[in-house]
N, C-alpha and C positions, 0 to 999 in steps of 0.2 A: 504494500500500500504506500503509494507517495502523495505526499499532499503540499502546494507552492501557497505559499502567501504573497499577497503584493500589494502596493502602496505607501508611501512616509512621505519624506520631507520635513515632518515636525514630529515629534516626542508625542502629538495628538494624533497623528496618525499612524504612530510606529507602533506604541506600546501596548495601544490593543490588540494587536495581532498576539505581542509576544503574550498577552494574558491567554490569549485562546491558545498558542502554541502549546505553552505551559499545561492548559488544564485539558486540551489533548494528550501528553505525555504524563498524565495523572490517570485519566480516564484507561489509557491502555494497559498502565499495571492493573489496574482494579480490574479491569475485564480481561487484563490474563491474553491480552492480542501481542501480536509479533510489531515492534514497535514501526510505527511508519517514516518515511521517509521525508524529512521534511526541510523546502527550501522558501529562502527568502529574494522577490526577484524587485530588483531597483537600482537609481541612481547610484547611491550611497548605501552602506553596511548601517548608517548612524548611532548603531550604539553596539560594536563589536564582543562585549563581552556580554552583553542579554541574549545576544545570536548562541554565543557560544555554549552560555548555560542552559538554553535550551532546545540546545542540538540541531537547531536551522544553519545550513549550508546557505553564504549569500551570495546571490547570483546577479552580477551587474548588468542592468538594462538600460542603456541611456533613452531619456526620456525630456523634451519642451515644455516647458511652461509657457500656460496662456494668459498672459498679465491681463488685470484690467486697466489699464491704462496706456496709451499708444507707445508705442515700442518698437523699432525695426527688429528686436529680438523676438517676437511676435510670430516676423515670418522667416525667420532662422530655424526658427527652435518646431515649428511645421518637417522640416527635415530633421531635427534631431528623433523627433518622435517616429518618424518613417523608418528610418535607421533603428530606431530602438524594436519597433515593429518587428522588423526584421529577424533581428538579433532575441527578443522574442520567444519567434515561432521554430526557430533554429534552436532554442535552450528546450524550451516544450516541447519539442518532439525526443528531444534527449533524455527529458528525466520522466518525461510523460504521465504527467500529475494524476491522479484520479478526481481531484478538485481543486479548484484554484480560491483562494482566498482574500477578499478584495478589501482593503480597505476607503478604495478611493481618493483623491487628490491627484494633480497631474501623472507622477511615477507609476501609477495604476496602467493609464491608459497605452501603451503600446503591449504590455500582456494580456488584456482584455481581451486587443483587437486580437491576439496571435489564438487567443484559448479562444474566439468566434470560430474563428478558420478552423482548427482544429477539433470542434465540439466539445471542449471539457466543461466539465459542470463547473457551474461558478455560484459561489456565494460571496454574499455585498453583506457587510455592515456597513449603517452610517450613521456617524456619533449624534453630526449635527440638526438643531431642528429644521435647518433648510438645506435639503442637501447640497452636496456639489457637482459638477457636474459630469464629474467622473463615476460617480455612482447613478447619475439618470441613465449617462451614455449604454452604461451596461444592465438596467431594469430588464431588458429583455431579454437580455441571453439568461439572465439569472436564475437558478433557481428555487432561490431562497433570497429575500431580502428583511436583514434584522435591521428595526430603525431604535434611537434613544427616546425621542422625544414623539409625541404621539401626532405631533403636527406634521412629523416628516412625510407620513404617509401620503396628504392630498398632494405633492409635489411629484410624485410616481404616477406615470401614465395608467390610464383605467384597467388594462389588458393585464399588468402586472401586483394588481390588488392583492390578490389572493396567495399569491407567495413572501407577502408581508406580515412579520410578528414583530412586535416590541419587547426588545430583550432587555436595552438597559445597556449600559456603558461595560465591555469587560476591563475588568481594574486588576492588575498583578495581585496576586495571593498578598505580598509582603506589603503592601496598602490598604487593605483592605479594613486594617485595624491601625489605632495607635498605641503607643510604646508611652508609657511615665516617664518621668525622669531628669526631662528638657530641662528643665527649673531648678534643680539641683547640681547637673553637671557645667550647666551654663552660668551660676551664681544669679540666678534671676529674683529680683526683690517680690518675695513671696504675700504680701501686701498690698498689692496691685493688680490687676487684670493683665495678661498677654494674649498683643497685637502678632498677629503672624504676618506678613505681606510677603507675595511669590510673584514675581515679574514675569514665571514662565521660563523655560529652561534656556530661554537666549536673555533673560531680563527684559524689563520694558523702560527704556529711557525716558519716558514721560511720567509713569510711576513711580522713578528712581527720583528726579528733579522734585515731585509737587510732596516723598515723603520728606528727601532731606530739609527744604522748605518749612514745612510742619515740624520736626524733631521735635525742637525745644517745648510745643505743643503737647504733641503725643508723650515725650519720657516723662512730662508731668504726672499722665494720667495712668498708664499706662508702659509694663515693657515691649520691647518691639525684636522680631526677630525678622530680618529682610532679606532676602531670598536675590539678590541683586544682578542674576546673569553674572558669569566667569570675567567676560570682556568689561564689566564696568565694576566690579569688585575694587580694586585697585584706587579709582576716583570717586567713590563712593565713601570709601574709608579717609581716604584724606581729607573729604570736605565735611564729614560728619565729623572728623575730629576739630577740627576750625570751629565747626557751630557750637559743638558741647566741651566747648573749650575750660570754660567756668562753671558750667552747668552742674548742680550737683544731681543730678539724676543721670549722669552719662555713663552710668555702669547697667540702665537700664537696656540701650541700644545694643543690637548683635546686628552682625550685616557679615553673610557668606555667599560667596560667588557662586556655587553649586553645590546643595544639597544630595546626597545617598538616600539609597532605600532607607535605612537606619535613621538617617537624621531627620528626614521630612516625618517618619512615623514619632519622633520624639519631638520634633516641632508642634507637630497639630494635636499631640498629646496636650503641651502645655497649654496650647491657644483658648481663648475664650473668644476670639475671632477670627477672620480671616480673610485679607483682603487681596483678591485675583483679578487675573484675567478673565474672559467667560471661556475658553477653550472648552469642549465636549467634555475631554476625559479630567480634567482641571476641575470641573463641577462635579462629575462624577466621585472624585474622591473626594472632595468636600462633602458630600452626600454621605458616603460609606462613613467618614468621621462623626457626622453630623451636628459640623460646626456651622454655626448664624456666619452670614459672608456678607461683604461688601463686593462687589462683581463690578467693573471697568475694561468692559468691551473693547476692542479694536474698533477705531472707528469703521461704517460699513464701504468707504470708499476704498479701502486697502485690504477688510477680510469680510465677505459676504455673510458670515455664519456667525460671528460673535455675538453681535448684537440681540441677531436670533434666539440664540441660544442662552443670552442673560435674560431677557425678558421672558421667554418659559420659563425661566428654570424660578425666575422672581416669583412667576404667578401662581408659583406652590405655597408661596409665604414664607420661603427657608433663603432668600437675599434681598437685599437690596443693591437699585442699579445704578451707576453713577456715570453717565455719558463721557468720555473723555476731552470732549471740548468746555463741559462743565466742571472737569476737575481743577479744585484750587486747594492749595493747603488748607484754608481756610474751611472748608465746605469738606476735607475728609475728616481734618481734625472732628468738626460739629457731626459728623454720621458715625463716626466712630463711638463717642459720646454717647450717641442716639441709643446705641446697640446697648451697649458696658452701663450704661446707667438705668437702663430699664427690664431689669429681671427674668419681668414675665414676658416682655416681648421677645428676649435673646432665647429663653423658652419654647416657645413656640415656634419662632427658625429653627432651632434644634429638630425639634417633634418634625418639621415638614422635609426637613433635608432628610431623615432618617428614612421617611417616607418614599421618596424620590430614586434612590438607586434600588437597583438588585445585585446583590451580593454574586449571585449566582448565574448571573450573565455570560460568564467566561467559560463556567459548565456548561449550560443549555446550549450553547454556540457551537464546543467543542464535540460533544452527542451529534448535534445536525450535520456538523462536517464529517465526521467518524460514516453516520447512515452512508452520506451519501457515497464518501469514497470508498464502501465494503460495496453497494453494490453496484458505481463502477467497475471496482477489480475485478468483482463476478462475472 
């Protein structure tokens, strides 16, 4: 039995695969199967040792992005995708999947087109609640399509209704819970509420600017753990030490470039908030936590699906959204407040995000691909 995954470009579109990867090679001990074969087909390896730990071979497929905004790379990257087509249906007929596993985003689309031409069965997950258009392109050939959010659905042509379930974001086992502890090994003043802020695994430069901005605000009320992207770690540190120069609460602030499995599950341990991105699997794990968020979209000129995706995820009553053209230190400091000072409301976010994920999204996923590739093989 071989089974290809494909899709990335971001950490939201990598790491659900490797969650299903994962609770495939859980599912085969348990059912006592001859372990299957399994590849990863794309630009980029993007995270070489989650490939490794869970036995995915990665197979490079060059692949164009399709900007929204005018670009001669636009119609460059038209051939890089043809090319990657290619390159492909040449790897697919070589390892000759019994199912291909889609995550969607550009990196998707030339093994899509290759697993057309070849008839392999395909399954689409799509985190977000508008999909992309990597996951419409292939509704059809599909034969299974898992969405997260339940609006994804009317976005799927009519002819492909009925091979839609709502699974639910799959979230890696080692996220799934949080870890104690963050407060004790970090020296965090246990007297105070802890703020978590996560930029997302590249950081967010405008998140980075409007916290350091805030500090002197936030370490008053609150400790801060900030999640800063690797690339801005560096200047993030330097000018947070300028502001909390004098400040007697500057033992409050923490700021790390990149977080581990480990640390993020001891982060959102300590957290009484949490202030993100809206990425699909980014909410997803705030759900499994079932920590009250503050959510700051990408604006929708530069990511189709953010915005999207804060505003469902808001309309459970487990965040609050904060437009990024309206973020001002000023205006996170006072939402932040909002949360940490009102109880029963931070309460009640709890209870809705709790609500919101399935734990077991990565199981159900991993069973339907298992079905379909046994009888393939057959």
């Amino acid at each position: 039995m071989t089974i290809a995954f494909t899709g990335g470009g971001t950490g939201g579109h990598f790491y659900p695969l490797i969650a299903i990867a994962e609770a495939i090679n859980d599912r085969v001990r348990e059912m006592q199967l001859v372990a299957p074969a399994l590849y990863y087909l794309a630009p980029e390896p993007y995270d070489a040792q989650a490939l490794f730990e869970n036995r995915l071979v990665f197979v490079r497929i060059p692949a164009g992005k399709v900007r929204r905004y005018f670009s001669l790379q636009n119609v460059s990257d038209i051939f890089v995708t043809l090319w990657g087509t290619l390159c492909a249906f040449v790897e697919l007929v070589r390892i000759y999947p019994d199912v291909l596993v889609s995550k969607g985003g550009y990196a998707s689309v030339p093994s899509l087109l290759a697993a057309r031409i070849l008839r392999i069965p395909v399954v689409i997950h799509e985190s977000d609640a508008k999909p992309g258009r990597g996951s419409l392109f292939a509704a059809k050939q599909a034969v299974k399509i898992a969405i997260s959010f339940d609006s994804a659905a009317a976005y799927f042509p009519k002819e492909a209704q009925d091979k839609i379930a709502r699974t639910g974001i799959p979230i890696r086992k080692a996220l799934l819970t949080t870890e104690p502890g963050a407060r004790e090994e970090l020296g965090l003043d246990a007297s105070v509420p802890t703020v978590f802020i996560i930029g997302g695994s590249s950081g967010a430069l405008r998140i980075n600017e409007t916290v350091l901005s805030a500090l002197p605000d936030l370490v008053a009320c609150a400790n801060v753990i900030h999640q800063t992207g690797p690339a801005n770690i560096l200047e993030v540190e330097k000018v947070a030490r300028v502001i909390l120069t004098d400040n007697p609460h500057k033992d409050r602030y923490r700021a790390f470039g990149f977080l581990d499995e480990r640390a993020m599950r001891q982060a959102a341990g300590a957290a009484d908030l949490i202030v993100s991105r809206a990425g699909a699997t980014a909410i997803a794990e705030i759900a499994a936590w079932g920590k009250p968020s503050i959510i700051i979209p990408i604006p929708e000129s530069i990511s189709h699906d953010q915005r999207t995706n804060a505003y469902a995820y808001a309309r459970t009553g487990a965040a609050i959204v904060v437009e990024e053209g309206n973020l001002s230190p000023h205006l996170l400091v006072a939402e932040v407040k909002r949360v940490l000072e009102d109880p029963a409301a931070a309460d009640a976010m709890r209870a809705s995000a709790k609500g919101f994920t399935d734990p077991d999204a990565a199981k159900i996923l991993a069973d339907a691909v298992l079905s379909i590739a046994l009888q393939h093989e057959h």
